[in-house]
N, C-alpha and C positions, 0 to 999 in steps of 0.2 A: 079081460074084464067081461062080465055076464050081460045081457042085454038087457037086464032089467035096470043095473046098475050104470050102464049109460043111458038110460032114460030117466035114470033118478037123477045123473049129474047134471044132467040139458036143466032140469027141470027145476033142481036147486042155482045153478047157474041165472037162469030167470029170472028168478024172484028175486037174486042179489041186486041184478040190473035194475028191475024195479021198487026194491025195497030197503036195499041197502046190503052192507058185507057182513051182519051177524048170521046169513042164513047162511054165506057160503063159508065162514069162519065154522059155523056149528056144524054144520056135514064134515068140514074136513077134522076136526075134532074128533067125531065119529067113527071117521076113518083109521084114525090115530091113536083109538081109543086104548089106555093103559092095559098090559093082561094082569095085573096086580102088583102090589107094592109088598118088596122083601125086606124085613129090617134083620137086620146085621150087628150083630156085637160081639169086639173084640175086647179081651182084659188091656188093663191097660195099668201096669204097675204104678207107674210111675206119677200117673195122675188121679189113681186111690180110687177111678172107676170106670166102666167099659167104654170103648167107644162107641158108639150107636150111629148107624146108616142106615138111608131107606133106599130101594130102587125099585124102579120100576124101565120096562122098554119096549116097543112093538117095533115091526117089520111091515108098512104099507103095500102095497101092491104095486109100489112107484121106486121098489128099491130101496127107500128112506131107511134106514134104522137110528130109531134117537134113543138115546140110553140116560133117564132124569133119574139124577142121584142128589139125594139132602143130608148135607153132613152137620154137625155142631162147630161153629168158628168162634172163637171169641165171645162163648153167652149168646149166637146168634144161631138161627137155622137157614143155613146157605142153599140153594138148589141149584146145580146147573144139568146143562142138557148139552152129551156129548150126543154128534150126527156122522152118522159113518154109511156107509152102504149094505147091503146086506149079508156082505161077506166080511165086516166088521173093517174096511179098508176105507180111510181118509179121502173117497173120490169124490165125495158130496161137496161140489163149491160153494165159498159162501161169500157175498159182494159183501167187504169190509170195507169199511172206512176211517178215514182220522179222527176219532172226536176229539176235542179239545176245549178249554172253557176257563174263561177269564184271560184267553190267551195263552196258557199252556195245553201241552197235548198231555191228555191224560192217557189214550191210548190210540196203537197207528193199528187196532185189527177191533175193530167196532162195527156192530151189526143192526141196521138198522127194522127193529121189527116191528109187532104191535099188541100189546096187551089187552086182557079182559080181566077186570077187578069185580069178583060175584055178580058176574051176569050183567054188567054195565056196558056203556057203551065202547069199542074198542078206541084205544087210545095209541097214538107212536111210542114208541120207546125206544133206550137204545141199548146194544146186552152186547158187554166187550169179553174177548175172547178170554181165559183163563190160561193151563198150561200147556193148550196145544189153541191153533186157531180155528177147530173147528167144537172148542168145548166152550159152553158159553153161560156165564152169570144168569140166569133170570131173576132170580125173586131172593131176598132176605125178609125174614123173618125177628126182628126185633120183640125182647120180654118186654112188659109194660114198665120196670124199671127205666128203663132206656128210652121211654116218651113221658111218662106222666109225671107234670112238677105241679109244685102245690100254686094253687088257683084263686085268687081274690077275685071278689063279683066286678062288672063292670067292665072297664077300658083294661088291665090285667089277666080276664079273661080273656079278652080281645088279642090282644097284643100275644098271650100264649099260644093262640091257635093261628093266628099268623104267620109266627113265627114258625110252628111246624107246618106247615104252608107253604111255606118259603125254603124251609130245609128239604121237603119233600120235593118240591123243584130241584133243586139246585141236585139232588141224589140222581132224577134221573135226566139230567146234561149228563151227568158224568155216569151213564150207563149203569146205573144200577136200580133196581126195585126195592125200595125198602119199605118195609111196611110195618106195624106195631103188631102184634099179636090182635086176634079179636076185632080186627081191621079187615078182615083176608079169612074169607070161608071157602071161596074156590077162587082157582087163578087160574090163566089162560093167555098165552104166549103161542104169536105167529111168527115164523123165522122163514123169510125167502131163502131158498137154496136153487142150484142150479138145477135140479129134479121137482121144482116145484115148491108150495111153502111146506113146512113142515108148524104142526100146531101139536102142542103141548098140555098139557092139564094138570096139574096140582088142586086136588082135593083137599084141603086141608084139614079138616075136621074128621077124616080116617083115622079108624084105631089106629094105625100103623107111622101117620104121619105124626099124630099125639103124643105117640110112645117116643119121637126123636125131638121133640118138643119141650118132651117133661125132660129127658134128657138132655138137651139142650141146656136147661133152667130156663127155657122160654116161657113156660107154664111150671106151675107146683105140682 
């Protein structure tokens, strides 16, 4: 590491202690920073049309390599973030836990991180592993179908936005980010790893994340 750049870390280090963890969140972001997002489309007979992926992934100076891929689930745009070494090997450990909720275990490889919703203030969250334990859910992406019900003034207003209030709780107990489209212009995901955190970035308003969006049907 260059000496200017351990005097930039002392220095952002600082100001966390004094001001709080968005400065040292935003440096390591920085760090982390995307080398660009690749969209991907494969035909897809059988479902009358391509399938559409974005990726993107960088290599830190700390070993880290996280690999954020956003694919179309179910009408929905998924992201997760696989974390490997830099020789693309599973050595990066990650402190998992049980989650569980209401009394059942929803999953026994749950990760406890911490999010940023368009520049807001960082929140916990929790991102459970997928098809390997070190690839991991951050964010869904829901179309406005899929949140907006029709709205009567008053106590039914009330009552409707409580309710997704409450749903949006209960989404992330159970380790998931869900969000409605037009909710979510940039996102931002810290994940402890035994190499340190590793921070993440979803831009959403990219040409490139739009185009897996409209394809999605998350957007027309």
């Amino acid at each position: 590491m260059r000496t200017f750049d351990v005097i930039a870390l002392c220095v952002i280090a600082a100001a966390a202690l004094l001001f709080g963890t968005p400065y040292l969140t935003q440096y390591l972001a920085d760090q982390m920073s995307p080398d660009g997002w690749t969209v991907t489309s494969t035909p897809n007979a059988v479902r009358g049309r391509p399938d559409v992926s974005v990726t993107t992934s960088h290599t830190n100076e700390r070993g880290i390599h996280a690999e954020i891929t956003g694919t179309c689930r179910e009408g929905t745009a998924v992201f997760t973030v696989l974390i490997v070494d830099a020789e693309g090997k599973p050595t990066i450990n990650l402190d998992t836990t049980t989650l569980s909720y209401l009394g059942d275990v929803v999953s026994n490889n749950a990760v406890a991180g911490t999010v940023r919703i368009n520049g807001g203030a960082p929140t916990p969250a929790m991102m459970v592993a997928q098809d390997y334990i070190n690839k991991l859910a951050v964010l869904t992406i829901l179309p406005k179908s899929q949140n907006s019900a029709t709205r009567d003034a008053g106590s039914a207003d009330a009552f409707v936005r409580g309710m997704a209030t409450a749903m949006q709780n209960i989404n992330r107990s159970l380790g998931r980010q869900i969000l409605p489209v037009g909710a979510v212009q940039d996102f931002m995901a810290e994940i402890p790893t035994s190499h340190g955190p590793v921070v993440v970035n979803i831009p959403v308003e990219t040409p490139e994340i739009q185009t897996l969006l409209k394809a999605c049907g998350v957007v027309s």
